[in-house]
Every structure is written in C-alpha cells, then in structure tokens.
C-alpha positions in Angstrom: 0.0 0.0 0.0 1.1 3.6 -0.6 2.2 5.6 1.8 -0.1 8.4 0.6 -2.8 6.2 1.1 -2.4 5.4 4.3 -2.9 8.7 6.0 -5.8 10.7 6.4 -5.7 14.4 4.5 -7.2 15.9 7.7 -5.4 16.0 11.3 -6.3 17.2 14.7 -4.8 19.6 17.1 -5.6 19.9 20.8 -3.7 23.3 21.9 -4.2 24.6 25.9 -1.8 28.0 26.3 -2.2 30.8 28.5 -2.2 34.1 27.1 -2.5 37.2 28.9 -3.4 35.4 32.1 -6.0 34.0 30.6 -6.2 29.7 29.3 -7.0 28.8 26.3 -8.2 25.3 25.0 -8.8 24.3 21.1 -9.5 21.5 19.7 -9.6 21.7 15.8 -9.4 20.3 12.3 -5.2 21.1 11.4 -5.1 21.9 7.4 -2.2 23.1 5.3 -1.9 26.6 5.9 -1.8 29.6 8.5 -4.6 29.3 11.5 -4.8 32.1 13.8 -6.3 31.9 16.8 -6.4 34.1 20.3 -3.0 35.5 20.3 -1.6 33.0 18.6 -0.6 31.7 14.7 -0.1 27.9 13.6 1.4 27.3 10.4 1.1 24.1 9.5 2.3 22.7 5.8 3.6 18.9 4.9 5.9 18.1 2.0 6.8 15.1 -0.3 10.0 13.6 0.0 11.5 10.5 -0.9 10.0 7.6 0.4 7.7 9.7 2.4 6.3 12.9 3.6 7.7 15.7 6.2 5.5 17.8 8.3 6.4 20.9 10.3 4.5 22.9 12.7 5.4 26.6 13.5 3.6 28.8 16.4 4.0 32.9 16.0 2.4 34.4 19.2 1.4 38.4 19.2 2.6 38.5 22.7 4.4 36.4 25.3 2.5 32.9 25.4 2.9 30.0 28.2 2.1 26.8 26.4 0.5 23.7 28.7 -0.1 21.0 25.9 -0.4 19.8 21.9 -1.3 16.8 21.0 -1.9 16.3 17.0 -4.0 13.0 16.2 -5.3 11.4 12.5 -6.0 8.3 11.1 -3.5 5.7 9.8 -4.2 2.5 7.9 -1.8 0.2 9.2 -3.3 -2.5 6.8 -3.5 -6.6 8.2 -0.2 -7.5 8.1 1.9 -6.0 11.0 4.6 -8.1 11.8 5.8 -5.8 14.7 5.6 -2.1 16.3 8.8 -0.8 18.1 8.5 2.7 20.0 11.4 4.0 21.9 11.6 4.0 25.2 12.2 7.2 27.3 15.6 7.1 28.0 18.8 4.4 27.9 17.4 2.3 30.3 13.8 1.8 29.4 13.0 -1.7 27.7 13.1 -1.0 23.7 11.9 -4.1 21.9 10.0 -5.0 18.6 6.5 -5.7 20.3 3.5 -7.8 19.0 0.7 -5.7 17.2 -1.6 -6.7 20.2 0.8 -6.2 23.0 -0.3 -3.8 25.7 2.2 -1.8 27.2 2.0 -2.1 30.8 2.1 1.0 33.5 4.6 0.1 36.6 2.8 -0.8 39.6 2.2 1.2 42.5 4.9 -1.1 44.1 7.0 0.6 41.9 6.5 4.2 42.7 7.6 2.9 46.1 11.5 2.2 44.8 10.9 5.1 42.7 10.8 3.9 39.3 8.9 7.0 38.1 12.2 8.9 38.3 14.0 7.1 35.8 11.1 6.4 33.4 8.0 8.5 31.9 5.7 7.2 34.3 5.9 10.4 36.4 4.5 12.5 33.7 3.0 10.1 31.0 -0.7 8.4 31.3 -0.3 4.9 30.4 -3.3 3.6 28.3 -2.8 0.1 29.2 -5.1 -1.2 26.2 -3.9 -3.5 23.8 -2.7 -2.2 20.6 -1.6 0.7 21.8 2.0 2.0 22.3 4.3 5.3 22.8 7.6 6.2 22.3 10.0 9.0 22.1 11.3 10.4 19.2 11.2 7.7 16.4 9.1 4.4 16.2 8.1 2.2 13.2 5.3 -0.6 12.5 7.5 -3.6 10.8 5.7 -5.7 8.1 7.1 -8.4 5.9 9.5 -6.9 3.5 9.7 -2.7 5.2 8.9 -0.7 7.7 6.4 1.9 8.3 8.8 5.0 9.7 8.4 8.1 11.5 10.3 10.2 13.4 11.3 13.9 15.1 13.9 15.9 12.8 13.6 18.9 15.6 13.5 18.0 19.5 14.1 21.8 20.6 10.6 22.7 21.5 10.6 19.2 23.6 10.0 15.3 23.4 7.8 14.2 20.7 6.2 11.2 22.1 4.8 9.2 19.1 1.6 7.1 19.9 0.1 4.0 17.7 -3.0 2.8 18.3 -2.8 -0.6 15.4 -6.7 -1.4 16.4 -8.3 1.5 15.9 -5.7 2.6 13.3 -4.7 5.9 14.4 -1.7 7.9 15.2 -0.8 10.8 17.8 2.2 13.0 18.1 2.1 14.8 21.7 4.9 17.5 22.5 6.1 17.5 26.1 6.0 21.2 26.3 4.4 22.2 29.6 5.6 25.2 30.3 7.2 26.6 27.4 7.0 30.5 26.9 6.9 32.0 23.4 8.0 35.1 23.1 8.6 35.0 18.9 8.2 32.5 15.7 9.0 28.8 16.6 9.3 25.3 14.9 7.4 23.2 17.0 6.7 20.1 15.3 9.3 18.5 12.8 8.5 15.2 11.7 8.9 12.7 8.8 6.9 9.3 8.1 8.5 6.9 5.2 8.3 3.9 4.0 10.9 1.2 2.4 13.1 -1.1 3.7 14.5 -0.7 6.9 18.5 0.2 6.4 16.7 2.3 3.6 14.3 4.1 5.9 17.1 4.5 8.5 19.7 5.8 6.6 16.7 8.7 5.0 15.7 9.5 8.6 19.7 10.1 9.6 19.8 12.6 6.2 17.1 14.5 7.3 18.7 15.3 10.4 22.4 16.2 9.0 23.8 14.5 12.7 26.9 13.4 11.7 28.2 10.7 14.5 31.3 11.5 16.1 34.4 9.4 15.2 33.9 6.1 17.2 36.3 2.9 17.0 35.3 -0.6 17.9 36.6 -1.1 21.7 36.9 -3.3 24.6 36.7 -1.9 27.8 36.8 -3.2 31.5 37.0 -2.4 35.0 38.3 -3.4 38.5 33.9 -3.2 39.7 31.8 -0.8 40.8 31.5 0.0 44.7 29.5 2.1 46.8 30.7 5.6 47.3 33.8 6.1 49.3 34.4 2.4 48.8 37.2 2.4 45.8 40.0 0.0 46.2 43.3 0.6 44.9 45.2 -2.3 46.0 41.9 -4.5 44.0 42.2 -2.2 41.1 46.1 -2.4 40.8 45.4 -6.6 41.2 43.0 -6.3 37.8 45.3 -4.4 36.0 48.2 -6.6 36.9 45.5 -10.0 35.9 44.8 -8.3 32.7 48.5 -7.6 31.5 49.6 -10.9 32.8 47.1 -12.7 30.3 47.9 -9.7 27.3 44.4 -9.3 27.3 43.8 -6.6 24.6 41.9 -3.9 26.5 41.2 -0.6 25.5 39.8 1.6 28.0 40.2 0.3 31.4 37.6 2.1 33.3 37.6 3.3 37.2 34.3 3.0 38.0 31.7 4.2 40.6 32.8 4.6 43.9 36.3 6.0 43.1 34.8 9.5 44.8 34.4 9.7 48.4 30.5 10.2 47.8 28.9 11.1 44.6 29.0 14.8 44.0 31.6 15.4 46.0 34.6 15.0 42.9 37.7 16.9 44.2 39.2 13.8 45.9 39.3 10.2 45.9 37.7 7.8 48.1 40.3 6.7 50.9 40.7 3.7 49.4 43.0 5.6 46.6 45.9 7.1 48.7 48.1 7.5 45.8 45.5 9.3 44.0 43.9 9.6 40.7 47.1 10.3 38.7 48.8 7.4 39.8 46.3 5.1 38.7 45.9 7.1 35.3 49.6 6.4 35.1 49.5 2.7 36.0 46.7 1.9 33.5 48.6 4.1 30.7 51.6 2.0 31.6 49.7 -1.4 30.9 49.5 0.0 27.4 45.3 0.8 28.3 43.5 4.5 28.0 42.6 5.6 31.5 38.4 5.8 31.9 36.4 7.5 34.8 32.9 7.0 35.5 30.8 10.4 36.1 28.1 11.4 37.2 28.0 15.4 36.3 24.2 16.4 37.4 23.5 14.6 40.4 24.9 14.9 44.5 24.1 12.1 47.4 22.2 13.2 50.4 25.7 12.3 52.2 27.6 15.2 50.1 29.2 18.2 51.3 27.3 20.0 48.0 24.0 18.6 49.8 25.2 19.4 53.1 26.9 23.0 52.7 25.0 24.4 48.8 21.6 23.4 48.9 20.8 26.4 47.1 23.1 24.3 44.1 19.9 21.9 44.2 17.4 22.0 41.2 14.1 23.2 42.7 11.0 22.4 40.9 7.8 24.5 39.6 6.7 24.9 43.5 10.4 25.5 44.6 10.6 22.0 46.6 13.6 20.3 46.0 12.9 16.2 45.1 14.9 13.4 44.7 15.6 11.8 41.2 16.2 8.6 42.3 16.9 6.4 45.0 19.9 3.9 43.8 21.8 2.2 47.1 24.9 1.5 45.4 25.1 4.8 45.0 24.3 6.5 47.8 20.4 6.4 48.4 18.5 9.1 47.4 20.0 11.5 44.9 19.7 14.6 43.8 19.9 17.0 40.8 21.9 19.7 40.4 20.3 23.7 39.1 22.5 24.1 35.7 20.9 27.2 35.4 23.6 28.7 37.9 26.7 29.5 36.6 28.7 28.6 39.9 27.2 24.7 39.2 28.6 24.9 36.1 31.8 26.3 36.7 31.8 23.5 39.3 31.1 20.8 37.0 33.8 22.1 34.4 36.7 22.3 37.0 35.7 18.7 37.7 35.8 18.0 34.1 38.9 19.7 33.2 40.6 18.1 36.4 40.1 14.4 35.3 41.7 15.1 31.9 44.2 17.9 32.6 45.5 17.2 36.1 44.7 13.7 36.4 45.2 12.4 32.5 41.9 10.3 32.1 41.2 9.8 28.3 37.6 8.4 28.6 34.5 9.6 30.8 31.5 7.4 31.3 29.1 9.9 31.8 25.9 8.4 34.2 22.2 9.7 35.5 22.1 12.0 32.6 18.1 12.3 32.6 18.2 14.0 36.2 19.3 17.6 34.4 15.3 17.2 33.3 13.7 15.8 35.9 11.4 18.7 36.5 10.6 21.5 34.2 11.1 24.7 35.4 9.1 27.9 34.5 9.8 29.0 31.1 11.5 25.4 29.5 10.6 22.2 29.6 12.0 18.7 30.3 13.5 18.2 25.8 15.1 21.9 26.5 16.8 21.5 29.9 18.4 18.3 28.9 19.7 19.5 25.5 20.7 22.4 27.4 22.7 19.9 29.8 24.0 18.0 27.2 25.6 21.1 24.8 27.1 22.5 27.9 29.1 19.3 28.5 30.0 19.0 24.4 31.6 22.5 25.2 34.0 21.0 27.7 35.0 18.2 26.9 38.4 18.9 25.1 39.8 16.1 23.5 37.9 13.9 25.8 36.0 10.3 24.4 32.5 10.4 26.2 30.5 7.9 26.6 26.9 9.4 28.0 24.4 6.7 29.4 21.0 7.1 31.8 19.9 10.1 28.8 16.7 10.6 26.3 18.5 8.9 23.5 17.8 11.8 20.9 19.3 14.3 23.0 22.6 12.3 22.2 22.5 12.2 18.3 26.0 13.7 17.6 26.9 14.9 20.7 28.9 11.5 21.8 31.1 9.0 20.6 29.7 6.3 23.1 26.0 6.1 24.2 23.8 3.1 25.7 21.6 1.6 24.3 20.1 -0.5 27.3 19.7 -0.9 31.2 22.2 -1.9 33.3 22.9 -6.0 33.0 23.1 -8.2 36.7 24.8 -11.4 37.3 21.5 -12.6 36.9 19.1 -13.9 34.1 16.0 -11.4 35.5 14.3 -10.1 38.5 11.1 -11.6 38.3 9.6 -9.2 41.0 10.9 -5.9 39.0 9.5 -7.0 35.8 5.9 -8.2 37.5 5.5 -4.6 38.7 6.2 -3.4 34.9 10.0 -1.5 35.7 11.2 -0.9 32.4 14.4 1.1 33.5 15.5 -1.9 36.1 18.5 -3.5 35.5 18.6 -7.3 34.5 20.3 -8.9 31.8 16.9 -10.2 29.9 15.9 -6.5 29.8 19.2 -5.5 28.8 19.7 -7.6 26.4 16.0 -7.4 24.3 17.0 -3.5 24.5 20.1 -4.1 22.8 18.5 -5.8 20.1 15.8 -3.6 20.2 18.2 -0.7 19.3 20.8 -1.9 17.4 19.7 -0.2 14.3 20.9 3.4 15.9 24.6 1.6 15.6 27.2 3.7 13.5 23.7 6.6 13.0 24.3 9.2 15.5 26.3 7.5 17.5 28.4 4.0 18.2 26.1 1.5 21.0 27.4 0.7 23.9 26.3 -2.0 26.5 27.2 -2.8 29.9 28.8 -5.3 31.5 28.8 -8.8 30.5 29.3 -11.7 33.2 31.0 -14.8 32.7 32.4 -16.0 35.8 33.7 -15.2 39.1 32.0 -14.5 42.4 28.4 -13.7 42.4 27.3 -15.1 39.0 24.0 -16.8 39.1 23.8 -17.4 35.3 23.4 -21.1 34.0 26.4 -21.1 31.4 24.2 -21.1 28.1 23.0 -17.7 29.0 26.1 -16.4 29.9 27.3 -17.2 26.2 24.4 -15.7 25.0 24.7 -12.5 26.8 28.6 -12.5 25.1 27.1 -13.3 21.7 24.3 -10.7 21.3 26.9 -8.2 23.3 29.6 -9.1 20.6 27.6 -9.0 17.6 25.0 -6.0 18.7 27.7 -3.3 20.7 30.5 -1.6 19.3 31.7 -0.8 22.7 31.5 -3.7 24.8 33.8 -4.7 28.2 33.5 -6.6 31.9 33.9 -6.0 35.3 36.0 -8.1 37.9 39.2 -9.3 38.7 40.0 -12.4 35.6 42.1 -14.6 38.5 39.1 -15.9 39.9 37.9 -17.0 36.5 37.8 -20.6 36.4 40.1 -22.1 33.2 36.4 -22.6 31.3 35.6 -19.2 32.0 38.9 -17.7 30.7 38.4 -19.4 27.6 35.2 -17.9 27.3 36.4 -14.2 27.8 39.6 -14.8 25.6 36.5 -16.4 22.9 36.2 -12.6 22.0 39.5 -11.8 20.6 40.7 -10.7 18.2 37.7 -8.3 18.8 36.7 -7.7 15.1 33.4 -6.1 13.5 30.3 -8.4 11.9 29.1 -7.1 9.2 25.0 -7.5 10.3 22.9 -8.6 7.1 19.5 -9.1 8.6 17.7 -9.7 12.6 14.4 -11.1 12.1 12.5 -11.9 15.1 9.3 -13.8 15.7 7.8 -14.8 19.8 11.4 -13.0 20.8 13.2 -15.6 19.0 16.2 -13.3 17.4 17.6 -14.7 14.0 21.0 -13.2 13.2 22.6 -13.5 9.4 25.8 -11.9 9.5 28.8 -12.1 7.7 33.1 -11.9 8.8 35.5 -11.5 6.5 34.3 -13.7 3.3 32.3 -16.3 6.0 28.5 -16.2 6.4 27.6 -16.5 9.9 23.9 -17.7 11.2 23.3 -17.1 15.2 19.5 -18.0 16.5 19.0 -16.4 20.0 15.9 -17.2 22.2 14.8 -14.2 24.5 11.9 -16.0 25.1 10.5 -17.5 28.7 9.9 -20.6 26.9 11.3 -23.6 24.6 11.5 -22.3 21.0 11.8 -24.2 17.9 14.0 -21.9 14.8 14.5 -23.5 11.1 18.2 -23.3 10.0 18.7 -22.4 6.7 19.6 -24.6 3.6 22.9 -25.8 3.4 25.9 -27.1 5.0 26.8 -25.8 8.3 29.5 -25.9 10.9 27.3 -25.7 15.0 29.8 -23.8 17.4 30.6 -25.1 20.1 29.4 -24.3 23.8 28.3 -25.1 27.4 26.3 -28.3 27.0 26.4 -28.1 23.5 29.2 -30.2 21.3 30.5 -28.8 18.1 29.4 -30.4 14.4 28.7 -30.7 11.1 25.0 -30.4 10.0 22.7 -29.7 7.2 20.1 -27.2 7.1 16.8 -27.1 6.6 15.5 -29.0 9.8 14.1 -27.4 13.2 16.0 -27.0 15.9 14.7 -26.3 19.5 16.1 -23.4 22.3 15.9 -23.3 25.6 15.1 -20.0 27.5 18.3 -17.8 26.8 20.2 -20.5 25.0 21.8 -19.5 21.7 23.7 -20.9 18.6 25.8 -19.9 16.0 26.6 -21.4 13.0 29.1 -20.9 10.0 28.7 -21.8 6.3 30.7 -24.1 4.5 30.1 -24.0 0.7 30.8 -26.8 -0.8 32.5 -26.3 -3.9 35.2 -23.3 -2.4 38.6 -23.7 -2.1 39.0 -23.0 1.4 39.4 -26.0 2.9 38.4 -24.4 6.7 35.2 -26.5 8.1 35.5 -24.8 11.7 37.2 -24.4 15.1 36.6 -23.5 18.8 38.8 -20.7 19.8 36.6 -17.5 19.2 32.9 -16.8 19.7 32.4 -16.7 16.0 34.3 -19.6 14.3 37.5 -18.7 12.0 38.0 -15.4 13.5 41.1 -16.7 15.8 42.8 -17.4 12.3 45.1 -15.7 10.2 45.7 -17.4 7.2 45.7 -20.7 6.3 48.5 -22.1 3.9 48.9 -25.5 1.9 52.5 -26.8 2.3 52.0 -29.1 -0.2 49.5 -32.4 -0.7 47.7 -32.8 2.7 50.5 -30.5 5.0 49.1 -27.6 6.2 50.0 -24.4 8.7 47.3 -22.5 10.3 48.6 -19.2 12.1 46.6 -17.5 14.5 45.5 -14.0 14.5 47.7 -11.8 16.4 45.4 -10.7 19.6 43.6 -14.7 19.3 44.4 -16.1 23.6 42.7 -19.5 22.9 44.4 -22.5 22.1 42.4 -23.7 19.9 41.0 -27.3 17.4 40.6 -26.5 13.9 38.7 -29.0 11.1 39.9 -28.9 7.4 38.4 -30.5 4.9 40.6 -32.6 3.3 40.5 -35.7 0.6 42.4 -39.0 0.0 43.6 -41.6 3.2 47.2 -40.5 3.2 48.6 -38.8 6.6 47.3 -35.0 7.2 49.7 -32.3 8.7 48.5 -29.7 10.5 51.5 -27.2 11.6 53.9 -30.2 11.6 51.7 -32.8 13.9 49.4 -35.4 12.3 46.0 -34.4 12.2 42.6 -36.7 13.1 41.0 -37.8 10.6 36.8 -38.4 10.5 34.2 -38.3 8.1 30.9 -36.9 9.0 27.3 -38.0 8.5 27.3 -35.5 5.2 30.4 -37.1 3.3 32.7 -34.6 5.2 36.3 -35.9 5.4 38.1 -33.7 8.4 41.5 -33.3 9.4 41.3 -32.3 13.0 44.2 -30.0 14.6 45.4 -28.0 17.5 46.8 -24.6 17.4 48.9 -22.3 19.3 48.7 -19.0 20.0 51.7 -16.9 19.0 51.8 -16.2 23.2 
C-alpha cells in the first residue's frame, strides 16, 4: 500500500496555552496553511519527499504565550499484516523491543513508585493507556511488516519530546509534544516530523539525512574495570590486582575504566575515596603503563544526600515549579537518594567544568563514562521544559569536553544524536538472568540482563547513525554469577555482535580455566558485518557475515522452549556449554531453551578454502590468520595476532594418506554429510 494512502488528509490539534493570564483550550481540524487563533498563529504545511512525507508545525504568538499542551491525532491505515511495532523508550534504560501488534504496554505498579521507578522512566509525567494495541515512544518508532517498515520520526527535538503514539486497532496515530511550560515570546518550529516507507536500512539511513547528525568518530573497543562500589568504597590495591590479571594474560583492552565509587560520595569529585591514597594520577599512570586509555565514570548532574554539595550548597539543588527540592532517584549503590543539580547557575557549572577539566588535565583520564544524565530534566522549570533543559545539559558538556571520548548513558536517547562518541543503548545488566519481581511490577528502567539484552536488540539499528552502542557489563564467571552457562554465552554473543563498545567488570584470577576461555573467545575483537535480525515470539535470527564467511546465530529471549528452522545448506554448529561442536545440514528445526543461543558458519561446498571450523573464538575462524597449503595434505594455520585461545581446527581434506597440520598429524573423520576432516590444534603466537 502507498504511503499516501495510508494517512488521512485531515489531522487534529488539541492546543491549551495561557495568554495574557487567561487559558486557552482548542480543539480543531489542522489543514495546510496559517490558522490564527487568540493571540496566537499555527502554520502548519507537509511536504513530499522521498519515500515519504515531512510535516512541520510553527507557532507565531502576538505576545508572550505559556504553552500547557499539543497533541496532534489522524488516522493511519496500518493495513492486516503488521509483523511488529517498536517505540522507543524514554531514556537508555527503558526496555526497547520490537512488540506484538496486540501487546499492551503495561504501566509500573504502585509497588513501583515505592522504589521510585517513576524517576528514571515517563511514568511520572505520561498516562499509560494500558489497552492493547496501543503504544508510545519517544522520538522515532516504526510498525515492521514483511519486507519494510512503516517509519516516522522527530527531525527537531528543541521545542521538547515528541512522544509518538500507535494505536494498530483503531488505526490511528498521535504526536504529543512535552512542552508544559514553554514560553513564546517570537516565531517557533514546534513540530518536525517525517513518516516513510521502504526497507529498513533504507528508511534509517533517509531519517539520519534528514537530520544532517553526523556521529562523532567512534572505533570498535573493549573496555573493563576493576567493579563498581558504593561511594567512598574504591579499592586501589583490588584495582592495581585487575590491571596486573589483565596484563599478565595480554588481554587486549582498550579503556580500562575506574568505575563508581572511586569519589568519596557522589557529588563530592575533588578527591578520591580513601581507598586511593596514591590518588587519581597514579592510577591514570599505572593503566597508561599497561598499554590501556585511562576511563572515569561520572556522574555530572546529580549529589548524594551524604555530600558536602548537599550538606553545605543546597541552594546548588534543582528546585521544581513549586520550589521543593525532590529526589531523582533512589539507587543504594550509589548512595540512596539523589539529587539534581540547578545548571541554570553559573557557579554549578563552573563547578562541573573544573571537575571535568581536572580528570583530563591534572589527572590524564582519556575516557569519561558519563551516568544519570536524565536527572538535568527531571522537572521542568518555568519557562522550558523537560526536551530543553536536557539538550541544554547535554551542549554545555560538548563545550568542555576537550579532547575527551565520552561515553553518556541514563539520557533521552535523541538528545545524544551527535553529541557523543559512546551512548547506551540499554539498562544496566546483573549477574543474573532477571528479576522476576521488578518486571511483575512493569519496571522498564530496572536492571537485569533479559531487559538488557532485548533493549540491545531492540536498538541496534541506531549503531554507526548518530552515534556507536554501547552495553554494559557482560558476566561470565567469578564471584556472584548466578547465570546457567548457556546464557552467559548468549549475553557474550548478542553483546559481541550488537555493541561496538563492549567490556566486563572483575578481577580475571578468579575465573575458572572454562571461564577464561570464554572471555579470551572474544578476541581478536573484530566487526560483523550484520545482514538481517528477524525476530518472531522473541526468537532473534541473526545472518551476518566476517571476512568472506557467512555467519547464522539463533537467540531465544523467550521465557519458553523455541523451535527456529536453519537455513539450507551445510553448516559448521559452534561449540558451547552443554552443546558439542558439528557438522550439519540445514533445513531442519532445531529447538532453544530460555536464553540459550547458537551460532553457526557456512561451508560452501564447492570453495577452495578447505576451513570446516574451530573452537577458539565466539564466532568460528575469526582466531585465524591465514591458512597455507604446504604441499598435498601439510598444512600451517597461524593464528591472528590478539587470538588467547588455544584452539581445534577442522579442514576439509581428501584421500587416506597422513594429514599435517603445523607439523603434527592431524585426526582424521568423516561426517554423516560425506565430510572428510582433518582435526588440529593450534597455538597461540603467546
């Protein structure tokens, strides 16, 4: 169906504004054109472009207007064969997932307004319908069908959020900008908005056009960190001990991260928790030395109730409209209740620079991880709104960052189009699977690797747009893991294949010898070329490519057994925890357990390379080098230069006669497919 088909010619503004005192409420067919109403001029006008249409919206008040609310609806014809609707979430931590056309999107419980949820979320300001087929999101959202996507999304976030609503039963469509509280004083653009339709990298790369947000330079990169503690509670002697564990096994790391509780309470960023006598330098110094860039984590807008800014500057606290000051979120690991800073004050940002310009200048750190970013907006305050404060927020800390990598996490995701190199894409992760009471009382923001996880693949498609994805933490082993070892894998997989910045937490010598081999599985740390994710009852289906190999992962997010068909052909199965390594054909059905995953590599039959497989990286072949013939039946397999595993390799080979493989004779089989193998074991260059 055409796009122009689909969408009603007439629209629907509600408008409430106060103007000279006095409120104002319309509610009123929108046409092409200038509409003037009391005090007040809309302009609205829509365009043709390709693959879709672009609408804009400009208000021209006579006099000084307070706006309270606009909310534009229509009708949409969705058509009968939705496949899926995604709507982003509010900000990095909110659960972002393709949903069924049916789903309801459930409001958090009052249980969770107890552990204050609504902080981190839009359920503090944002009615949640609760009926099924509909869904809101902010920013961008699509409706997926079989072959392309139905697209739209905000070119112009200045005037506030535009929080997109889809309603597939009663096939309608609402755009709702948060500006409560926003005074006009002259012409502004208030709605900017496009809705195409094509294929999906089509669609996406139109929609990053529009917006001329170039992403910042971003490389692939591996990060880790000693752990996160409470405040006041940073170890040096622990993180000196993971540093030492991680040069000790040349594990190729690029940032190495100090991470919360390196302060002596959060706000309070002068000085180091007692824990660091030999202070910030010397660590910077230590981790430069181990051939890693020094990283800080950072939280720039928020204090603890236990900080001297909370104790000594309470006039540095953000006040809301009735000039109480309220806490953005209670978070015991880092410090209970905490609150925002005013960034209207220029003393709170000269603060917040000389912090900033301490870590990099005095103290050398290369990398800040930037957390909590949404508290800047907690409240509107008179005159702007939540969209304005935070981009406010966000500029001001573009303008000091120097030569400074940021990565910025906890923020309304738009607000970071081109303004980082670094920005996640998803909640925190746990050493567990989930926490079943968190998700029964609907928390989108809590942490938990399921949530992360479906967020990750939820979002991938912003990867290399406006910025590079990052995800936290993986966890494969050490104290405190409560993972069965299939999930663990798959948390490594979708983390590998779905993040451009990807790392761990924890000190590597109280891995277990299985364990190691699973974190040294990710090196060489190279980049998938992603061909398609298709996903059907939150089964994920992954075709990807490495190199000139073809690549086929099948990941089940689902809370129960999943069957997947593997495509035709011949296929090498990776191995994995409770899951032996071989040579199959496709075309049958395979069954998943809850979280399990598997990956899979092409052989083609007729090529000359004779590789059939191996078990040294995540993805198969990517711990080689190059594989030379020495002659009939003698071959040497090198291993790439960062590969840690010792690893089997399987050739295909042909005739009875003894097989070399780096100088040793290789085992010979022949599979259930007319496979003959050569099996071998290779060295790392180590």
């Amino acid at each position: 169906m055409d796009l122009l088909s689909r969408i009603s010619s007439e629209v629907w503004v509600q408008l409430h504004y106060r103007y000279k005192g006095e409120l104002f409420r319309f509610n009123l067919p929108l046409q092409q054109g200038e509409k003037f109403l009391d005090g007040l001029s809309l302009n609205y006008s829509w365009s043709t472009i390709p693959g879709g249409l672009r609408f804009s919206l400009v208000m021209n008040p006579l006099s000084s207007v307070e706006l309270e609310s606009l909310e534009i609806t229509g009708a949409l014809n969705y058509g009968e064969n939705i496949k899926s609707v995604f709507v982003n979430g509010y900000q990095s931590w909110t659960g972002s997932r393709e949903r069924y056309p049916g789903e309801r999107m459930a409001a958090l419980g009052w249980p969770g307004r107890l552990m204050s949820f609504q902080r981190y979320g839009d359920a503090g300001f944002y009615q949640y319908s609760e009926k099924k087929g509909r869904f809101h999101g902010y920013s961008y959202a699509y409706v997926r069908y079989d072959d392309k996507l139905l697209f739209a999304g905000s070119l112009d976030e200045s005037a506030g959020y535009t929080v997109i609503g889809i309603d597939t039963r009663r096939n309608l469509f609402s755009i709702i900008k948060d500006i409560s509280g926003l005074k006009l004083s002259g012409r502004r653009l208030m709605l900017d908005l496009v809705l195409m339709e094509g294929k999906a990298s089509d669609v996406l790369n139109a929609y990053a056009g529009c917006r001329r947000q170039e992403p910042l330079a971003a490389q692939r990169a591996f990060w880790w960190s000693a752990g996160r503690r409470k405040a006041g509670g940073g170890d040096e002697v622990r993180i000196r001990r993971v540093l030492e564990s991680l040069r000790s096994r040349k594990i190729p790391v690029d940032y190495f991260i100090v991470d919360h509780g390196w302060h002596s309470s959060v706000g309070d960023w002068s000085k180091p928790a007692a824990g660091i006598p030999s202070g910030m330098a010397s660590l910077a110094v230590e981790i430069r030395g181990s051939g890693y860039k020094p990283g800080l984590w950072f939280a720039p807008f928020v204090v603890e109730m236990d900080s001297a800014i909370y104790r000594t500057r309470k006039e540095w606290l953000a006040h809301d409209s009735k000039n109480r000051i309220r806490p953005v979120g209670w978070l015991r690991e880092y410090g209970g209740l905490l609150y925002a800073l005013d960034l209207s004050r220029a003393d709170v940002r000269d603060y917040i620079a000389g912090c900033v310009a301490r870590f990099r200048d005095e103290w050398s750190f290369e990398f800040l991880r930037l957390d909590l970013l949404y508290a800047a907006a907690f409240s509107p305050v008179p005159g702007k709104n939540r969209g304005e404060i935070l981009r406010d927020a966000v500029d001001f800390l573009v303008s000091i960052k120097g030569d400074l990598k940021y990565e910025m996490s906890g923020i309304p995701l738009e607000t970071a189009f081109g303004k980082t190199e670094y920005c996640r894409i998803a909640a925190d992760t746990t050493p567990y699977w989930e926490h079943l009471y968190k998700r029964n009382i609907h928390a989108r923001e809590r942490a938990s690797t399921i949530n992360a996880l479906r967020s990750t693949v939820g979002r991938k498609h912003l990867d290399g747009l406006f910025f590079a994805n990052s995800v936290d933490a993986f966890h494969i082993g050490g104290p405190g893991v409560n993972m069965e070892k299939p999930r663990r894998l798959t948390q490594l997989l979708l983390h590998y294949l779905m993040g451009t910045l990807v790392g761990g937490r924890g000190d590597v010598q109280q891995y277990s010898e299985e364990e190691q081999h699973v974190l040294f599985s990710l090196f060489p740390l190279l980049t998938p070329r992603i061909d398609e994710i298709t996903e059907f009852r939150r089964t994920v289906l992954i075709r990807y490519s490495v190199a000139q190999r073809s690549y086929f992962s099948a990941v089940n997010l689902s809370e129960r057994v999943r069957n997947y068909t593997l495509p035709e052909g011949l296929w090498f199965l990776a191995s994995a925890p409770e899951q032996t390594s071989r040579h199959l054909e496709g075309g049958g059905q395979h069954t998943l357990k809850p979280g399990w995953s598997a990956t899979y590599m092409r052989i083609e039959r007729e090529a000359a390379d004779p590789f059939a497989g191996s078990d040294g990286h995540i993805i198969p072949g990517c711990e080689i080098a190059s594989i030379i013939s020495n002659g009939e039946n003698s071959w040497t397999v090198r291993p790439a230069a960062d590969a840690l595993n010792t690893f089997r390799v399987w050739l295909r080979v042909s005739g009875n006669s003894t097989v070399l493989i780096n100088g040793e004779p290789a085992g010979l089989s022949v599979t259930a497919e007319g496979l003959k193998l050569a099996e071998g074991v290779v060295k790392t260059l180590s």
